[in-house]
N, C-alpha and C positions, 0 to 999 in steps of 0.2 A: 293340698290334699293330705290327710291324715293317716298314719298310718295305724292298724289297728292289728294284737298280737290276739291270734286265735290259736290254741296250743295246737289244734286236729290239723289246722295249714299252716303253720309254723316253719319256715324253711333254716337249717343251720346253719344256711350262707348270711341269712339276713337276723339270723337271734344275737348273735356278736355284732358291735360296733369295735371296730379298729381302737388300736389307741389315738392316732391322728384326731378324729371324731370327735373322740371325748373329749381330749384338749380345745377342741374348736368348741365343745359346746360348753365346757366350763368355764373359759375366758372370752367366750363371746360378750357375758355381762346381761344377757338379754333373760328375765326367767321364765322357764318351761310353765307346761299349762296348771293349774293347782292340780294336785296331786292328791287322793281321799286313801284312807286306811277300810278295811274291812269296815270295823267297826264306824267310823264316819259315815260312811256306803249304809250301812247299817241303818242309822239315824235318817239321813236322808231317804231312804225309800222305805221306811218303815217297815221292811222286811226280817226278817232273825239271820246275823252272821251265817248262821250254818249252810243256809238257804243260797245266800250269795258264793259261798266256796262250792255248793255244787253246782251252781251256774260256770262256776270258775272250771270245775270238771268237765263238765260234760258242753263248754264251748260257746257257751252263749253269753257271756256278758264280755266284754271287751277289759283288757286288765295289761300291765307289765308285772313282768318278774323281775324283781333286783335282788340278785342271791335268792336267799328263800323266803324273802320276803314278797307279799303281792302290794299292788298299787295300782288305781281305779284316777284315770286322768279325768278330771269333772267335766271337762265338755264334750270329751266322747260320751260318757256315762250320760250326759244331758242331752247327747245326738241318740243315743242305742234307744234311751226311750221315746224318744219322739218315732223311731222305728217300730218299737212295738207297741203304739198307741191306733185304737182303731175307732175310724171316726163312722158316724149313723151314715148311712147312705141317703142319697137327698129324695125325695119323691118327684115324683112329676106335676107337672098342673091336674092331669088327669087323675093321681090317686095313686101310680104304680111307681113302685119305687124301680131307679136306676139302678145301673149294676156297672 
């Protein structure tokens, strides 16, 4: 399970990772998930920068903070849109659609 940083539920017990942590995960060897810049984020959903940092404000796109830098992990970014994708709803034999 994933875990995903929403600034508005952001807990300061969990925004820190120990230094323990970080050592485990710098010498583990194994690499984290790719990792996109605004502007890559940008390319990929064909959106305007500006547009993605107010997602970034106001909570809705899932993102890390390293220092004051942002960072957009690509397979949550590829899970958040399948979250916000909305599919036809199917009909019935009879003509009425389901709900």
């Amino acid at each position: 399970m994933s875990t995903r940083v929403y600034p508005a539920l952001e807990q300061s017990s969990n925004a820190r990772r120990s230094n323990s942590q970080v050592a485990s995960l710098e010498t583990s060897g194994t690499p984290g998930p790719e990792m996109l810049t605004a502007r890559e984020l940008e390319v990929m959903l064909k959106i305007d920068v500006k547009t993605i940092y107010g997602y970034v404000q106001r909570g809705l796109i899932p993102y890390v903070r390293i220092q004051s830098n942002l960072r957009f992990s690509k397979p949550e970014i590829l899970a958040w849109i399948e979250e916000q994708s909305h599919r036809p709803r199917l009909e019935n034999s009879n003509g009425s659609r389901r709900s």
